[in-house]
C-alpha positions as CSV (number, residue, x, y, z in Angstrom):
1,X,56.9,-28.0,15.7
2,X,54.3,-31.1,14.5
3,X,52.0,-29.9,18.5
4,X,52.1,-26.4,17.1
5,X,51.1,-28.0,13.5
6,X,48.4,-29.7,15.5
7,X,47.1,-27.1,17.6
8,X,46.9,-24.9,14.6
9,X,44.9,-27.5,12.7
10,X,42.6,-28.0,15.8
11,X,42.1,-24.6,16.0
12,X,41.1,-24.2,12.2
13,X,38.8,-27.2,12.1
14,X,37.0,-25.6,14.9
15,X,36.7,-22.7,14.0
16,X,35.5,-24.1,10.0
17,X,32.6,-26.1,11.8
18,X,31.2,-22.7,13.7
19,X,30.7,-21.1,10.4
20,X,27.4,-22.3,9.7
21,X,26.0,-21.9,13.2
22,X,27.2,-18.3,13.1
23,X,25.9,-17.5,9.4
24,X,22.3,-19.4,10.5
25,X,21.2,-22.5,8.6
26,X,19.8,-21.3,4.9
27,X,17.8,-24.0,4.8
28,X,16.1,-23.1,8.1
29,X,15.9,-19.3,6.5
30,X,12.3,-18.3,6.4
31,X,11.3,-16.0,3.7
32,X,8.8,-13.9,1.9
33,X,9.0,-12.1,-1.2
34,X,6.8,-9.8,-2.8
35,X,6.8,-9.4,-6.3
36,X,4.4,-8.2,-9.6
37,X,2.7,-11.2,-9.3
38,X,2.2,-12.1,-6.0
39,X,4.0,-12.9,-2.7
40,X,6.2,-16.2,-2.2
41,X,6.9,-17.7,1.1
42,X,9.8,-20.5,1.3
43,X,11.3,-21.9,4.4
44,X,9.6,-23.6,7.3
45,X,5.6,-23.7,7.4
46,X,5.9,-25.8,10.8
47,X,7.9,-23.3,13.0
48,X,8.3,-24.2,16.8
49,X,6.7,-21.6,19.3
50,X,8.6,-19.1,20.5
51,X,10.6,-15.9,18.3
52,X,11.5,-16.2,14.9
53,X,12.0,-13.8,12.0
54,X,10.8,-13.7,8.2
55,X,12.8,-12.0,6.3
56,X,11.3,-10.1,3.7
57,X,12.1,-8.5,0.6
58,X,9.8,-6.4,-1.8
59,X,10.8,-7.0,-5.5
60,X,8.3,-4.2,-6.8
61,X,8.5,-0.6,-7.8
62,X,6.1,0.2,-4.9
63,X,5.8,0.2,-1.1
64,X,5.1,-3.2,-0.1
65,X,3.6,-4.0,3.4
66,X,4.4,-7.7,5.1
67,X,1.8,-9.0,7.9
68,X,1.4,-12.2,10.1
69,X,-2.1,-12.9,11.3
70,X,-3.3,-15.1,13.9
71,X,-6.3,-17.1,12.3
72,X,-9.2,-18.8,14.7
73,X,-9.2,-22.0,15.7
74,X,-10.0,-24.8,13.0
75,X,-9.1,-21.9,9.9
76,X,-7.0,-22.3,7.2
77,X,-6.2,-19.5,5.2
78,X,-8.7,-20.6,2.2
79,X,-10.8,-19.4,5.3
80,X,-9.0,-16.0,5.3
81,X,-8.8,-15.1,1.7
82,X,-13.2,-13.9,1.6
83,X,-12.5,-11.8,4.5
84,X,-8.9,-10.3,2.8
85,X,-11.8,-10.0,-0.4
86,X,-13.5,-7.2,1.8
87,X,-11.3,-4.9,1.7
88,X,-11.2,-3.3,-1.3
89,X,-15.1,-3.1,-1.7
90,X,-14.8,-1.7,1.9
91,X,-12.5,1.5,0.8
92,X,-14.9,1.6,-2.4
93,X,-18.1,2.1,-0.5
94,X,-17.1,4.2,2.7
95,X,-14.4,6.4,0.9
96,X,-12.0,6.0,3.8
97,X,-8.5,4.9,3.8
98,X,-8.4,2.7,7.4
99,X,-8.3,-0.7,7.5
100,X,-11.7,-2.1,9.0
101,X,-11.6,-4.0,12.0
102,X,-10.5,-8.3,11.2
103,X,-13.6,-10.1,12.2
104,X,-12.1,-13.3,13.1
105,X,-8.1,-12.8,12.6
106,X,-5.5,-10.5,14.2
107,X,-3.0,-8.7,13.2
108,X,-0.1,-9.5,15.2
109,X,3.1,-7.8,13.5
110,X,3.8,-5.2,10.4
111,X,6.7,-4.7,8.6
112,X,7.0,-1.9,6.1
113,X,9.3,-2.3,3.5
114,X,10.0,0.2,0.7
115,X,10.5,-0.6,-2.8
116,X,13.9,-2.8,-3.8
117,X,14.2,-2.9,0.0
118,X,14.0,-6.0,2.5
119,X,13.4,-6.4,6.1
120,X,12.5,-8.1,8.8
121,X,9.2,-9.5,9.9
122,X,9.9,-10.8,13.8
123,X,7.5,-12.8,16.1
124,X,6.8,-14.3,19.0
125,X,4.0,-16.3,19.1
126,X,2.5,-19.4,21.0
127,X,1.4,-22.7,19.0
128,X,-0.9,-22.2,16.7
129,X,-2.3,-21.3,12.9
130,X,-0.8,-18.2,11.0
131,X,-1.1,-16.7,7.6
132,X,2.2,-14.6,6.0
133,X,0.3,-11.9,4.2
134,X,1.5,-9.5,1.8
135,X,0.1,-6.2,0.2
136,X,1.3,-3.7,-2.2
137,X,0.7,-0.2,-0.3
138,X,1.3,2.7,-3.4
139,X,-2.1,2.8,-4.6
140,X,-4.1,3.2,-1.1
141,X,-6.6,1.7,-1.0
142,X,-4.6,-1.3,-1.2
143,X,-5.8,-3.6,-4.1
144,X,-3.1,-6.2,-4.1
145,X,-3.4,-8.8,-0.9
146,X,-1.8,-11.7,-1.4
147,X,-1.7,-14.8,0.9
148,X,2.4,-15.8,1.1
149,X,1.8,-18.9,3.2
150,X,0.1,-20.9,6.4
151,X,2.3,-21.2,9.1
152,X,1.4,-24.2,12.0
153,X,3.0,-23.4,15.0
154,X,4.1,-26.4,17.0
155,X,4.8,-26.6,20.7
């Protein structure tokens, strides 16, 4: 009876220390939300190269849009913020609701997320300098870009 006792024990003491590595580590947990006054990014900014996934939520009344850019060489996203300026004044003066080309980022992945709703924002990229970016998508044009967060990709 005390082996079957043990084995039991073994058993739930195993099976008690793969809980976290089945649930993920929440500290690991990478994460952008979208709210009234901005967009918030917690987790890690260093992420190693290779898939990952933000997950996203949109805390406002309105379709929200989630985006990771690739930014140049040597940029930081104070860099990218004059060039995320231009696009309102670019709807205002050509009347059209397409987004005009980056000139110096790219666009590597979208997520769409409706109001109240999250979602996932999944990547696989090589070493190098991102920016978590989040709009508010209602009112096209959009008005509201906000800069979450820089990620530095490490090898």
């Amino acid at each position: 009876m005390a082996s079957s006792t043990r084995i039991a024990l073994a058993l739930l003491t195993a099976a008690v220390s793969l809980v976290p590595m089945a649930c993920g580590d929440d500290e690991a947990a990478m994460r952008a939300t979208l709210t009234n006054d901005g967009c918030t990014y917690n987790g890690n900014t260093s992420p190693t190269a290779g898939m990952f996934t933000i997950e996203v939520e949109n805390q406002t009344e309105s379709s929200g849009s989630f985006v990771l850019l690739s930014l140049p060489e040597g940029w930081t996203v104070d860099d990218l913020e004059p060039s995320l300026d231009q696009y309102p004044r670019q709807f205002e003066r050509e009347q059209e609701f397409t987004l005009p080309e980056p000139p110096d980022y790219q666009f590597l992945v979208r997520s769409d997320v409706e109001a109240g709703a999250t979602s996932a924002l999944p990547a696989d990229v090589p070493a190098g300098t991102y920016a978590v970016v989040c709009s508010v998508d209602d009112d096209l044009p959009t008005e509201q870009i906000h800069i979450a967060e820089q990620l530095d990709v490490t090898d």
